[in-house]
PDB file of N, CA, C and O in Angstrom:
ATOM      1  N   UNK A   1      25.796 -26.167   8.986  1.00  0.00           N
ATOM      2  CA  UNK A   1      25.914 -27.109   7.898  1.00  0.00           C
ATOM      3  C   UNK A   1      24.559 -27.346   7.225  1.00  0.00           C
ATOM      4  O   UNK A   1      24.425 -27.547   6.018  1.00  0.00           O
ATOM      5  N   UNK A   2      23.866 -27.317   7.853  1.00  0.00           N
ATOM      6  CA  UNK A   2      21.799 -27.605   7.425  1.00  0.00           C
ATOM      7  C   UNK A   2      22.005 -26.282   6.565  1.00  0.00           C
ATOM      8  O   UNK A   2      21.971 -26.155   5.341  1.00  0.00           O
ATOM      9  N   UNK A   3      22.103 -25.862   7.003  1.00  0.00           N
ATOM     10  CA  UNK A   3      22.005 -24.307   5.648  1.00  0.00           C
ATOM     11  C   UNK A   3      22.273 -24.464   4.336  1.00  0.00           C
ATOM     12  O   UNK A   3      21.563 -24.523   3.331  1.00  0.00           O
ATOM     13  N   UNK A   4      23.416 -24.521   4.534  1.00  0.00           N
ATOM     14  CA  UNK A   4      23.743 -25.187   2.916  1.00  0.00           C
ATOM     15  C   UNK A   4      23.754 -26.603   2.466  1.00  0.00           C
ATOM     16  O   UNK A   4      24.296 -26.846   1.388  1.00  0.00           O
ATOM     17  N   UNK A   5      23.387 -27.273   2.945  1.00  0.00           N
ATOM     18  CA  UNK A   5      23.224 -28.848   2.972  1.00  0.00           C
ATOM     19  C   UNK A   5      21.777 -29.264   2.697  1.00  0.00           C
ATOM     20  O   UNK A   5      21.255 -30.039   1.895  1.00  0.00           O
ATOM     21  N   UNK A   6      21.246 -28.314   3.835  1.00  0.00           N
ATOM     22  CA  UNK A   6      19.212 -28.285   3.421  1.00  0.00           C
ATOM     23  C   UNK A   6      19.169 -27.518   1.801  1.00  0.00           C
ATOM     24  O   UNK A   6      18.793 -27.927   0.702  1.00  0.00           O
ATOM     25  N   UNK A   7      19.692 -26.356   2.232  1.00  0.00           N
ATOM     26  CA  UNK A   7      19.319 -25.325   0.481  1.00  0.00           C
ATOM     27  C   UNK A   7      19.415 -26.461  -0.913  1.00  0.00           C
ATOM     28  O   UNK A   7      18.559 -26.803  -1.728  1.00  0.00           O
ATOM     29  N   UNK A   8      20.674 -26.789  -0.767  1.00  0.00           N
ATOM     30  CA  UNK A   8      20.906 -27.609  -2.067  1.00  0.00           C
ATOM     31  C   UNK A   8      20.393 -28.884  -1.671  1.00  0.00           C
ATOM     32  O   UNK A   8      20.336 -29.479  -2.747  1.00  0.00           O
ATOM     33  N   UNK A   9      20.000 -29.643  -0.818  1.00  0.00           N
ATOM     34  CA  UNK A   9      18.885 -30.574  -0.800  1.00  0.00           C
ATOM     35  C   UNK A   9      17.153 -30.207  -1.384  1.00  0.00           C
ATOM     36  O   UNK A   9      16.534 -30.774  -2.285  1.00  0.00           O
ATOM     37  N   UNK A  10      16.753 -29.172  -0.576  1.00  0.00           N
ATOM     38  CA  UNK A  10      15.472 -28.515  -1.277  1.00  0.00           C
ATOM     39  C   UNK A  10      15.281 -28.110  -2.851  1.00  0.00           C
ATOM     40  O   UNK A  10      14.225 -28.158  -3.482  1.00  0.00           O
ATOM     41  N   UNK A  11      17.125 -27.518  -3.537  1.00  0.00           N
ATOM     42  CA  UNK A  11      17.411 -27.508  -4.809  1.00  0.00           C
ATOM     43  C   UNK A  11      16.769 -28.153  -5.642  1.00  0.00           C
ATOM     44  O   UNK A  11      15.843 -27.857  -6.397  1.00  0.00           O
ATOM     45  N   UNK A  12      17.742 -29.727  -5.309  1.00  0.00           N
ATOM     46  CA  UNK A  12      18.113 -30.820  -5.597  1.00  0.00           C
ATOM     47  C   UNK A  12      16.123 -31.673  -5.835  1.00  0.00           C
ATOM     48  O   UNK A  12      15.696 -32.248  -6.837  1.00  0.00           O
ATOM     49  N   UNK A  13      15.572 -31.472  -4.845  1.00  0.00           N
ATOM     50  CA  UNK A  13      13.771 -31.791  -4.570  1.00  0.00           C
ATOM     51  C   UNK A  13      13.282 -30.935  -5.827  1.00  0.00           C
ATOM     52  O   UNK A  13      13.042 -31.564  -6.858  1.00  0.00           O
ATOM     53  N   UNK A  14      13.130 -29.668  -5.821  1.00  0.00           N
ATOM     54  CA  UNK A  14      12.730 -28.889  -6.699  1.00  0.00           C
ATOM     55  C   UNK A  14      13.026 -29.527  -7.847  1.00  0.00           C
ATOM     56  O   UNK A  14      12.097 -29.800  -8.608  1.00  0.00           O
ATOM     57  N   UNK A  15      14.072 -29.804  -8.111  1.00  0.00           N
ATOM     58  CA  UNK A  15      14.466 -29.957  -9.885  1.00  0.00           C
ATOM     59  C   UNK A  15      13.688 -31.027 -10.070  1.00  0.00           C
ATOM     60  O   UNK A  15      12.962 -31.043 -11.064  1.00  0.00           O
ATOM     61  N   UNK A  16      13.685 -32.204  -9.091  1.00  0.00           N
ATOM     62  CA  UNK A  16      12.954 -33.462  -9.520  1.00  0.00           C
ATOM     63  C   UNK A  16      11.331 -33.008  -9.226  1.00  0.00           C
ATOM     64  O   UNK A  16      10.384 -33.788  -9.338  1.00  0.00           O
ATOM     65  N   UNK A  17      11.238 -31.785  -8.884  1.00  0.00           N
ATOM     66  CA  UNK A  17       9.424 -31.683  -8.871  1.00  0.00           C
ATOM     67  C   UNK A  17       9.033 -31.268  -9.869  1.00  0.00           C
ATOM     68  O   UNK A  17       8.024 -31.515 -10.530  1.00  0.00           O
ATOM     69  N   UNK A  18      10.274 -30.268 -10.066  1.00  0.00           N
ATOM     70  CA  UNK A  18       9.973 -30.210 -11.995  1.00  0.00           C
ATOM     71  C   UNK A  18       9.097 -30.898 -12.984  1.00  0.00           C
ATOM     72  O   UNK A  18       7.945 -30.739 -13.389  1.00  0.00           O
ATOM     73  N   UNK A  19      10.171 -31.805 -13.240  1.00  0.00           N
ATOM     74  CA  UNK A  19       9.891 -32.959 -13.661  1.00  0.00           C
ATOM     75  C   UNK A  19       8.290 -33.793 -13.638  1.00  0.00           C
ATOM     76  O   UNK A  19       7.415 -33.849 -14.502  1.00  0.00           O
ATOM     77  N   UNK A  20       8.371 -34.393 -12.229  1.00  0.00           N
ATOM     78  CA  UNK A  20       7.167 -34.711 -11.490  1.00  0.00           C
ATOM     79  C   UNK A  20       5.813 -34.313 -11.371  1.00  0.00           C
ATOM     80  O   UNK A  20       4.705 -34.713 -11.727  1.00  0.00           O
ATOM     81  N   UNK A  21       6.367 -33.282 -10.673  1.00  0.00           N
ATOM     82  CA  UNK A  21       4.992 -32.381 -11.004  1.00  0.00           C
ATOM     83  C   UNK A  21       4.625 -30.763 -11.331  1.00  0.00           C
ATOM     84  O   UNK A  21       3.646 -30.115 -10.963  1.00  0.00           O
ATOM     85  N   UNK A  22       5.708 -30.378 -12.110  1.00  0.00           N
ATOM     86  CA  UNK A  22       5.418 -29.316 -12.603  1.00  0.00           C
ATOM     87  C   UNK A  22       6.087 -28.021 -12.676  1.00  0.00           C
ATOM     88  O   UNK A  22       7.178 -28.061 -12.107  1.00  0.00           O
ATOM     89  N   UNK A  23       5.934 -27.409 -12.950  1.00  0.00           N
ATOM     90  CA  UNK A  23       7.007 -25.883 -12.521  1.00  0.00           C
ATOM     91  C   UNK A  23       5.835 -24.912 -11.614  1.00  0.00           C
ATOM     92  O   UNK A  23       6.255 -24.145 -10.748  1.00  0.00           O
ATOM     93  N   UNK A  24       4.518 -25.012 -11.870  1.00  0.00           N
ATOM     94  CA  UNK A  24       3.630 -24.178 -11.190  1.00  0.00           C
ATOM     95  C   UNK A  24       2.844 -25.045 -10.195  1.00  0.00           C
ATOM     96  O   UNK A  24       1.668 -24.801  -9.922  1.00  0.00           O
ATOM     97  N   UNK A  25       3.429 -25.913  -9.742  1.00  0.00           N
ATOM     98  CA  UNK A  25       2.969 -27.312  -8.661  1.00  0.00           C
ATOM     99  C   UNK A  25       3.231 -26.290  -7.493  1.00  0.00           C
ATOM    100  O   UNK A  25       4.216 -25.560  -7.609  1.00  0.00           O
ATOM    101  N   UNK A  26       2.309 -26.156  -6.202  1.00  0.00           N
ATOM    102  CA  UNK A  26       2.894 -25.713  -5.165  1.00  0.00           C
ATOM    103  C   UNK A  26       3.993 -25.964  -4.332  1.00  0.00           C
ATOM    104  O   UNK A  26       4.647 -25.084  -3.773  1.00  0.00           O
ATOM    105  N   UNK A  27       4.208 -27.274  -4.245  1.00  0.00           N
ATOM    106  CA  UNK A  27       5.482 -27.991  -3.769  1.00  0.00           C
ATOM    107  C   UNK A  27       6.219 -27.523  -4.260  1.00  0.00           C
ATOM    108  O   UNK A  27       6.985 -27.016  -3.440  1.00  0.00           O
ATOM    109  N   UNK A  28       6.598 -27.299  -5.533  1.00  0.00           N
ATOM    110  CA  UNK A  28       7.353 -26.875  -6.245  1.00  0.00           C
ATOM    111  C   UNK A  28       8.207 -25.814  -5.835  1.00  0.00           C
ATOM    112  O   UNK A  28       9.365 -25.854  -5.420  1.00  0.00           O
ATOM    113  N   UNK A  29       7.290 -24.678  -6.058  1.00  0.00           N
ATOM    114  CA  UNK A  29       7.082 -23.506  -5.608  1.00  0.00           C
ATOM    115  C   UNK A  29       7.545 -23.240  -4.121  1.00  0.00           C
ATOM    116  O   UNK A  29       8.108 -22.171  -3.883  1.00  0.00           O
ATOM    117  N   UNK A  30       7.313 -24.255  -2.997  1.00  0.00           N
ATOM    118  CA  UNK A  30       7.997 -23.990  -1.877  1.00  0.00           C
ATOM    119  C   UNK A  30       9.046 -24.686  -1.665  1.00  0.00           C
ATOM    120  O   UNK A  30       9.971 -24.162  -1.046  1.00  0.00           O
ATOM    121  N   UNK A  31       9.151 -26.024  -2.127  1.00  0.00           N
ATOM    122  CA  UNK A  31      11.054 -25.450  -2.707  1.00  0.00           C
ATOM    123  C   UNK A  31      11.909 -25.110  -2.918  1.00  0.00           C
ATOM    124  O   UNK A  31      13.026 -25.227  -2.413  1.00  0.00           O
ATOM    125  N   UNK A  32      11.393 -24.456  -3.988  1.00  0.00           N
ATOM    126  CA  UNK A  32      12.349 -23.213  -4.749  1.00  0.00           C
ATOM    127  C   UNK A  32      12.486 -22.118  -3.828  1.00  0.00           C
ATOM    128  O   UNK A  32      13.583 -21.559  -3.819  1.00  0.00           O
ATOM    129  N   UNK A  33      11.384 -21.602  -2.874  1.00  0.00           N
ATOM    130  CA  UNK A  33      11.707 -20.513  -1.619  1.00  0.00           C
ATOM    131  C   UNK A  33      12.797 -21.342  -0.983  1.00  0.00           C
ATOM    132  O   UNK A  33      13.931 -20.887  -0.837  1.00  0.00           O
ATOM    133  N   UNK A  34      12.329 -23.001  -0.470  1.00  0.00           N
ATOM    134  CA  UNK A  34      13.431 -23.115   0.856  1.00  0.00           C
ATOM    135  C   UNK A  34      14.642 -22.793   0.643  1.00  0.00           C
ATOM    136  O   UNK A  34      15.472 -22.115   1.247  1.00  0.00           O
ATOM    137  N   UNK A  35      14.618 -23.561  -0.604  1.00  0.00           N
ATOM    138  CA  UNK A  35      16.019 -23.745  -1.251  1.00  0.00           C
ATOM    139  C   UNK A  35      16.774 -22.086  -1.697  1.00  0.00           C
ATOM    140  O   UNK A  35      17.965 -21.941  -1.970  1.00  0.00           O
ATOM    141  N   UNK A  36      16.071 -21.331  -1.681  1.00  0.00           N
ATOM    142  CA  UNK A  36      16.474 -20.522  -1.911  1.00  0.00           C
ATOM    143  C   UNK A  36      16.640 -19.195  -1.041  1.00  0.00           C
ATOM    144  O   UNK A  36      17.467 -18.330  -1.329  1.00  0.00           O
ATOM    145  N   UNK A  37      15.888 -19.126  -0.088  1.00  0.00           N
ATOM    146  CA  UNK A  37      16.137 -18.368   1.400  1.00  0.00           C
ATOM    147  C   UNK A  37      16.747 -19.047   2.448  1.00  0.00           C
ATOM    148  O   UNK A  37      17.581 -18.483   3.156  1.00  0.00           O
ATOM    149  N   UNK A  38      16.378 -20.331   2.634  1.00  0.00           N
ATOM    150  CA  UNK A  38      16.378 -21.387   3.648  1.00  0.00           C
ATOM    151  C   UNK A  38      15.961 -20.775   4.706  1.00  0.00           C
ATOM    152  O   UNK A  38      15.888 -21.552   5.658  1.00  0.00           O
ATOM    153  N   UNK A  39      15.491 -19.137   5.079  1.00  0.00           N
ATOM    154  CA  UNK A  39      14.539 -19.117   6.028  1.00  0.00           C
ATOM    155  C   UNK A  39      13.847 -20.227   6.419  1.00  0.00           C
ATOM    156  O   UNK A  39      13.634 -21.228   5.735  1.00  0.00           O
ATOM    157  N   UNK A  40      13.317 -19.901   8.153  1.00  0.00           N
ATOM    158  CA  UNK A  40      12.570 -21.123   9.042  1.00  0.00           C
ATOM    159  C   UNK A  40      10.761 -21.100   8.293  1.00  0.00           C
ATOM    160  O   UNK A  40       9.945 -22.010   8.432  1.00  0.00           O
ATOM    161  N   UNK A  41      10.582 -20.047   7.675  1.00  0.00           N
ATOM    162  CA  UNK A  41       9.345 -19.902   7.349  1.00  0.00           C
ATOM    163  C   UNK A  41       8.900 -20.509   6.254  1.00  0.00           C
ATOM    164  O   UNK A  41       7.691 -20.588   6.031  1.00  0.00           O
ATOM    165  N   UNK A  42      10.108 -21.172   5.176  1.00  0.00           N
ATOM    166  CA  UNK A  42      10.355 -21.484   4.347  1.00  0.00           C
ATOM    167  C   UNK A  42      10.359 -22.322   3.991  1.00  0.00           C
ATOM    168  O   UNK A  42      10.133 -22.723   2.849  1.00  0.00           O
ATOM    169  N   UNK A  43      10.764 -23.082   5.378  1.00  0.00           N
ATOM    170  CA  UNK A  43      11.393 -24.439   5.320  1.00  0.00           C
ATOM    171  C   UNK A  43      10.372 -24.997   5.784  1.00  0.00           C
ATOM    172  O   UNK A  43      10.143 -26.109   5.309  1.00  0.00           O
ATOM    173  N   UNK A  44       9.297 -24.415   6.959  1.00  0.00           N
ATOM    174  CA  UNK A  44       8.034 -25.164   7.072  1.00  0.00           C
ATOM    175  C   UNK A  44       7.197 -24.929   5.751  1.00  0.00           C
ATOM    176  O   UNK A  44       6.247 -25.681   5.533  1.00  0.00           O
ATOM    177  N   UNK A  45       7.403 -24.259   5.161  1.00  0.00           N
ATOM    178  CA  UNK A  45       5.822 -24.293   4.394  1.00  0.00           C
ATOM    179  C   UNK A  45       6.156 -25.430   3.176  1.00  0.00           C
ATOM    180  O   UNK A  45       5.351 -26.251   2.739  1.00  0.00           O
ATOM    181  N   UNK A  46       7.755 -25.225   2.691  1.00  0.00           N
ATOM    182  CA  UNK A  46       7.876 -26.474   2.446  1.00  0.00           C
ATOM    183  C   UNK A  46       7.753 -27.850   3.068  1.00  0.00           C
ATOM    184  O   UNK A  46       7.492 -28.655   2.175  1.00  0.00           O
ATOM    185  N   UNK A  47       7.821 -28.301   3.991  1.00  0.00           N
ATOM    186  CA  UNK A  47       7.244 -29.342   4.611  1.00  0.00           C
ATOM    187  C   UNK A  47       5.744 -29.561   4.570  1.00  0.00           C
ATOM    188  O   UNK A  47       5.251 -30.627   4.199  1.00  0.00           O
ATOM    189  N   UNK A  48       4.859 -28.249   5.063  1.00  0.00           N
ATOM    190  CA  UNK A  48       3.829 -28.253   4.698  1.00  0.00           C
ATOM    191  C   UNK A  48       3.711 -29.067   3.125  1.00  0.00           C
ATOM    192  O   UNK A  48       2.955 -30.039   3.115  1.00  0.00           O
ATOM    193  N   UNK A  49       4.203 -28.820   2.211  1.00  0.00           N
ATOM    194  CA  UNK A  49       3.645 -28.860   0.829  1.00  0.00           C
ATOM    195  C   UNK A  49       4.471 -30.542   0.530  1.00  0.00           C
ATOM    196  O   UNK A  49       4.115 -31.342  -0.335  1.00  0.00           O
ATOM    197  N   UNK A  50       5.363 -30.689   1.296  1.00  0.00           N
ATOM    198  CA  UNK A  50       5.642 -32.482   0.866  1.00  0.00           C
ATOM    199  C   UNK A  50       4.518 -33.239   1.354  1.00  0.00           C
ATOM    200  O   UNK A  50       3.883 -34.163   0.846  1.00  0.00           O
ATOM    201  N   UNK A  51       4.393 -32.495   2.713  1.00  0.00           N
ATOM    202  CA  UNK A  51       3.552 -33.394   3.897  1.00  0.00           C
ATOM    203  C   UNK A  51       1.666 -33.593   2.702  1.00  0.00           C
ATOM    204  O   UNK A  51       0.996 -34.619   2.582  1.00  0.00           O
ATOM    205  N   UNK A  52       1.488 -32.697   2.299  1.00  0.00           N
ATOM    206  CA  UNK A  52       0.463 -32.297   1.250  1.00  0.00           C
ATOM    207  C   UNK A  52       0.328 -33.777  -0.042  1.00  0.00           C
ATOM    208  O   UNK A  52      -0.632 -34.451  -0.414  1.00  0.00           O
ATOM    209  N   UNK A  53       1.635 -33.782  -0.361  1.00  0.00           N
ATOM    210  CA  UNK A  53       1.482 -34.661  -1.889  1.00  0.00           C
ATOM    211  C   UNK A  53       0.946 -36.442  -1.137  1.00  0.00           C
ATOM    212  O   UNK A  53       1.085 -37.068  -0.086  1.00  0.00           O
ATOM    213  N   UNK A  54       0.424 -36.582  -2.236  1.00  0.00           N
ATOM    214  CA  UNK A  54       0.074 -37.785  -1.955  1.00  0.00           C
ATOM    215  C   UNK A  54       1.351 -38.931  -1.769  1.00  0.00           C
ATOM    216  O   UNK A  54       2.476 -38.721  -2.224  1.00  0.00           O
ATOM    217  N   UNK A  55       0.944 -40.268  -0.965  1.00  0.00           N
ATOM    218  CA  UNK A  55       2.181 -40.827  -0.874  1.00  0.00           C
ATOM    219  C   UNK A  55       2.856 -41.278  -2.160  1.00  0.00           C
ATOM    220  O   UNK A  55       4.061 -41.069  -2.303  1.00  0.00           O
ATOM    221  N   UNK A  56       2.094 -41.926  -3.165  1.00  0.00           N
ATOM    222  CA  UNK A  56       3.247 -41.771  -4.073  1.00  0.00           C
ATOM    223  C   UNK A  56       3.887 -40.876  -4.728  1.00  0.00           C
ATOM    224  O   UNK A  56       4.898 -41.378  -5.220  1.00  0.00           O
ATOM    225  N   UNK A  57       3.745 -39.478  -5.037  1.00  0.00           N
ATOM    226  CA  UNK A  57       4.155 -37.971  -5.415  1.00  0.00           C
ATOM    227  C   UNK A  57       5.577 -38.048  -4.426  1.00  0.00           C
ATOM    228  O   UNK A  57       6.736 -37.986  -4.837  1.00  0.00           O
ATOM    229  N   UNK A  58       5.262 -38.155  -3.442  1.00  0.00           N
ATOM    230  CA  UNK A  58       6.086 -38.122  -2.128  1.00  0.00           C
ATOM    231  C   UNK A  58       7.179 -39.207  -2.668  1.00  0.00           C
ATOM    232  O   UNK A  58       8.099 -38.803  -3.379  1.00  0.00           O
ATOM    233  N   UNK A  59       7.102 -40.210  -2.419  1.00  0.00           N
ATOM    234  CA  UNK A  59       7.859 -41.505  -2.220  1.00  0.00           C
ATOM    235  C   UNK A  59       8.256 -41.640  -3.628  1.00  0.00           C
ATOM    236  O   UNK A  59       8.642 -42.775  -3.904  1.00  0.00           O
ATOM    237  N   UNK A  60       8.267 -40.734  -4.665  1.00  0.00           N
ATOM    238  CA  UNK A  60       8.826 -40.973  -5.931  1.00  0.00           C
ATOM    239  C   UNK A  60      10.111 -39.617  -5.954  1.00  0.00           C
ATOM    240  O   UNK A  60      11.161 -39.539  -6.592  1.00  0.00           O
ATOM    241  N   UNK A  61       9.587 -38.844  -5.147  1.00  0.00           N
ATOM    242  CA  UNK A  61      10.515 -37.395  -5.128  1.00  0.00           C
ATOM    243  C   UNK A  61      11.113 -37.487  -4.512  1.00  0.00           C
ATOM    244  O   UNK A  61      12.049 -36.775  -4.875  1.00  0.00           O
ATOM    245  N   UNK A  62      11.511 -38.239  -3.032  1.00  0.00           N
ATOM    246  CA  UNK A  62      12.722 -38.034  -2.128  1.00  0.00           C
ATOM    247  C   UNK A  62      13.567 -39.033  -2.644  1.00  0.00           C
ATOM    248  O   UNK A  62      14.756 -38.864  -2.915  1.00  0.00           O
ATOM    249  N   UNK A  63      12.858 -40.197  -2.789  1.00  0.00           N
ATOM    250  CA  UNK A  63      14.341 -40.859  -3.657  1.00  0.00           C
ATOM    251  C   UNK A  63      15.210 -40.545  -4.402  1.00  0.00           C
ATOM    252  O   UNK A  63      16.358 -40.988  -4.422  1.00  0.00           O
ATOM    253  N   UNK A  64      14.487 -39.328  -5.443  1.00  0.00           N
ATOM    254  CA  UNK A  64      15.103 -38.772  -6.998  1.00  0.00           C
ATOM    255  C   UNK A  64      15.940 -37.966  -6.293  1.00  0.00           C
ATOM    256  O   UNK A  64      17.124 -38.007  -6.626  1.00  0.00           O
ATOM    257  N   UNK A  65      15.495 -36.947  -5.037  1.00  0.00           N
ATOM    258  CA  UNK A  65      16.560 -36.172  -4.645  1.00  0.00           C
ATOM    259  C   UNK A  65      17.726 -36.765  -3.957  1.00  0.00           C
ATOM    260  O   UNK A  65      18.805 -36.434  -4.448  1.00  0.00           O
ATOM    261  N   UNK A  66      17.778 -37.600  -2.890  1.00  0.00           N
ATOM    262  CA  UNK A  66      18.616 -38.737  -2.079  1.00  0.00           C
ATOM    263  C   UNK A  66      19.502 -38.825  -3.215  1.00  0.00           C
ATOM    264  O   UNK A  66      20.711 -38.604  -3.145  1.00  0.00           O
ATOM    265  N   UNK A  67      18.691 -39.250  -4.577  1.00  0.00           N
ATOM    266  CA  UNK A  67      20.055 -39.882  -5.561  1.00  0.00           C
ATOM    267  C   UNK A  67      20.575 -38.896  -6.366  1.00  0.00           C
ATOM    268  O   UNK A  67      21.736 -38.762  -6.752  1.00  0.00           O
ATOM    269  N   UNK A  68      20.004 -38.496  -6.495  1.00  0.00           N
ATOM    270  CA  UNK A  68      20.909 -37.342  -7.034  1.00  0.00           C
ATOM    271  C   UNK A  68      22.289 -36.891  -6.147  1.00  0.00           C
ATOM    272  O   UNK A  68      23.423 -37.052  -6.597  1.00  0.00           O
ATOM    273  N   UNK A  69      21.980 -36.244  -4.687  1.00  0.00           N
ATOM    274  CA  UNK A  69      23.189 -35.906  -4.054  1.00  0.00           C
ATOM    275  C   UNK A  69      23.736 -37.046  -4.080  1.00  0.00           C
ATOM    276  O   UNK A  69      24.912 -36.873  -4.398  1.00  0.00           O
ATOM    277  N   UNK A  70      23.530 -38.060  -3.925  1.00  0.00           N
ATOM    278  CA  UNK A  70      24.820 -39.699  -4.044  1.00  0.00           C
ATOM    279  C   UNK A  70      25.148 -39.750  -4.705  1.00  0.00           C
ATOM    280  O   UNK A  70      26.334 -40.080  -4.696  1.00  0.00           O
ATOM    281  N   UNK A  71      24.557 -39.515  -5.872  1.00  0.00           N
ATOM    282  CA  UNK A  71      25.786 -39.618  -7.263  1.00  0.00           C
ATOM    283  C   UNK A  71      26.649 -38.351  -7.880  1.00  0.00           C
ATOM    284  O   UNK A  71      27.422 -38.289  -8.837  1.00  0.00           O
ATOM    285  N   UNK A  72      26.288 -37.583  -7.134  1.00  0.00           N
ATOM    286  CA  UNK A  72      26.890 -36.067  -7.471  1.00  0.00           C
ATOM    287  C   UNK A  72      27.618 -35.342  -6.421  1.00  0.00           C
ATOM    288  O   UNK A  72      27.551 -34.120  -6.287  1.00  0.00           O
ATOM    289  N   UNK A  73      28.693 -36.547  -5.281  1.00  0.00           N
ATOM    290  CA  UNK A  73      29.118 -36.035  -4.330  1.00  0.00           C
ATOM    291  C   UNK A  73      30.093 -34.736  -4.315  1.00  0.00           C
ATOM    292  O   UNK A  73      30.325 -34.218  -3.223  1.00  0.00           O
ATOM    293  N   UNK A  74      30.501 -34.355  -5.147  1.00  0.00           N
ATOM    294  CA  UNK A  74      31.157 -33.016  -5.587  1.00  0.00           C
ATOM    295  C   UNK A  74      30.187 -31.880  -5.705  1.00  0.00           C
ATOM    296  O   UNK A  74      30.600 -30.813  -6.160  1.00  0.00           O
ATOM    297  N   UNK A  75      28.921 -32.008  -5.334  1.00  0.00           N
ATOM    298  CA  UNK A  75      27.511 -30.882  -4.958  1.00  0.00           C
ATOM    299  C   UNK A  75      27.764 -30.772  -3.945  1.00  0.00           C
ATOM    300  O   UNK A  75      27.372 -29.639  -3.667  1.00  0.00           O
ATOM    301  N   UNK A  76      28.183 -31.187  -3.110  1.00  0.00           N
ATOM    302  CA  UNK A  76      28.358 -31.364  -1.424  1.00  0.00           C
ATOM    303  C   UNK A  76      29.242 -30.742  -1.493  1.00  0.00           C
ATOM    304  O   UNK A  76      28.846 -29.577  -1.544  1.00  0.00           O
ATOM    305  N   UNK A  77      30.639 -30.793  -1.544  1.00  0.00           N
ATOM    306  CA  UNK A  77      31.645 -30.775  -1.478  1.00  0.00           C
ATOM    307  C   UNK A  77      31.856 -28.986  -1.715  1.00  0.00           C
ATOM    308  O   UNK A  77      32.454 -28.098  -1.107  1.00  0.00           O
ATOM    309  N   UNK A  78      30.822 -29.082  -3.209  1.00  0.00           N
ATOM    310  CA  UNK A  78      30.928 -27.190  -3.629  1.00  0.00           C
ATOM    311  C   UNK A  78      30.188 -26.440  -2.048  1.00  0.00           C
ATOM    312  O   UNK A  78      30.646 -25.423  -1.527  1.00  0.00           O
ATOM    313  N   UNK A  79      29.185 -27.096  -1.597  1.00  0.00           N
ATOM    314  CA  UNK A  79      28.128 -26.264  -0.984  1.00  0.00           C
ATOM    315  C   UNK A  79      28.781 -25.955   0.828  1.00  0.00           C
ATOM    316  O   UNK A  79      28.532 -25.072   1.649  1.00  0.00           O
ATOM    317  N   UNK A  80      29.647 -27.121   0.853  1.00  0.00           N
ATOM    318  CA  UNK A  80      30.858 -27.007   2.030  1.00  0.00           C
ATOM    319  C   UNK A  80      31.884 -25.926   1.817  1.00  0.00           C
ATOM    320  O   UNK A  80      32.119 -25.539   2.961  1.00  0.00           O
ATOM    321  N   UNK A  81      32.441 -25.399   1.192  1.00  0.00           N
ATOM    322  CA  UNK A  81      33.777 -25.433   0.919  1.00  0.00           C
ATOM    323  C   UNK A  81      33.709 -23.747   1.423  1.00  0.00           C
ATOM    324  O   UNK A  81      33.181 -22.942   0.655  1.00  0.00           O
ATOM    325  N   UNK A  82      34.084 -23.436   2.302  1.00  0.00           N
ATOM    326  CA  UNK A  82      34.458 -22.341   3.520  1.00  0.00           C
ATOM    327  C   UNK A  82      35.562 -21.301   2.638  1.00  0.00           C
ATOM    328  O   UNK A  82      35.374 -20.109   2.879  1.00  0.00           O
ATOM    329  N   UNK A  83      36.735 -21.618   1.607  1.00  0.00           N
ATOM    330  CA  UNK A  83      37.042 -20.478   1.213  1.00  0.00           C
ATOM    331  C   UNK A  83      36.786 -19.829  -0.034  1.00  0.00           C
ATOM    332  O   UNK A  83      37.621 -19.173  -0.657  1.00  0.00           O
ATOM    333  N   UNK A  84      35.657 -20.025  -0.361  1.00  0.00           N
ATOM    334  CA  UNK A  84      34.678 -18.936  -1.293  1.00  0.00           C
ATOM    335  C   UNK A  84      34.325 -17.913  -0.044  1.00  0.00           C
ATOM    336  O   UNK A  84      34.103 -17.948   1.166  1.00  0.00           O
ATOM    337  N   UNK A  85      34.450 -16.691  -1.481  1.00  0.00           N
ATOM    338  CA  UNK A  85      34.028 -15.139  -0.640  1.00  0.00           C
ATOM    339  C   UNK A  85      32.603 -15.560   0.138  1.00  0.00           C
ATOM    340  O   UNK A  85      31.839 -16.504  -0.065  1.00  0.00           O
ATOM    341  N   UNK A  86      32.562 -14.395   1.176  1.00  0.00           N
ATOM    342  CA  UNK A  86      31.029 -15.258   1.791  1.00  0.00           C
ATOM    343  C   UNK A  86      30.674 -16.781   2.474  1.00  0.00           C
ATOM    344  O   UNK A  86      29.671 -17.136   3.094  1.00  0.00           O
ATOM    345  N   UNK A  87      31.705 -17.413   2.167  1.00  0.00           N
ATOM    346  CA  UNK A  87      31.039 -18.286   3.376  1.00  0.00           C
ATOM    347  C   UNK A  87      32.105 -18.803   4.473  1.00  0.00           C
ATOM    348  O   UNK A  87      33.320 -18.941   4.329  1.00  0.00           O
ATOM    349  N   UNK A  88      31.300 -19.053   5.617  1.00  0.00           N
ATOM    350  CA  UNK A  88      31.721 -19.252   6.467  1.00  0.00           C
ATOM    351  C   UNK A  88      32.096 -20.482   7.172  1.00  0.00           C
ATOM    352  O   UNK A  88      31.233 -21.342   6.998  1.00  0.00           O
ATOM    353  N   UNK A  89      32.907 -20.812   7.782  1.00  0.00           N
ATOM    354  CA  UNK A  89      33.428 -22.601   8.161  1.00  0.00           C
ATOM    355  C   UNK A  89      32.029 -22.918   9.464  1.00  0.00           C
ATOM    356  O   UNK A  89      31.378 -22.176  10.199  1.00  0.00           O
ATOM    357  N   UNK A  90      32.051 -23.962   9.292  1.00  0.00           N
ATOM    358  CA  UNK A  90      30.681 -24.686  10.273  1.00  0.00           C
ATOM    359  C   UNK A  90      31.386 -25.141  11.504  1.00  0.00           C
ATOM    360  O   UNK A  90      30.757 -25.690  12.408  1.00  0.00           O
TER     361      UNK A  90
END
């Protein structure tokens, strides 16, 4: 379930880093890998790069992402859903 639940969470981070801080921001940038391999290598270096931003950079971006999936519970719902070709039930 972290697989696709993390990916489109890291998505979901990315788009608001956009925003925030940039399209060529490193955070950014490892993001867009987690979210998009969700490899383990991926997923730390993104951590690395939250753990990096200063606390308010930080504490302005996880909220934006948090709310986003709350108000867009049908993102969930797509990133669950077991009978699309390719994926598999958890």
């Amino acid at each position: 379930m972290f697989d696709t639940i993390g990916r489109l969470f890291f998505a979901t981070l990315a788009t608001g880093a956009d925003g925030q801080l940039g399209r060529g921001h490193v955070c950014t940038g490892a993001l867009r890998q987690a979210a998009a391999s969700g490899a383990p290598e991926d997923i730390a270096a993104e951590e690395v790069a939250l753990t990096a931003l200063t606390g308010t950079a930080r504490e302005a971006l996880m909220p934006a992402g948090h709310s986003t999936l709350r108000e867009k519970p049908t993102s969930l719902l797509g990133a669950t859903d077991t009978t699309r070709p390719g994926r598999r039930p958890h």
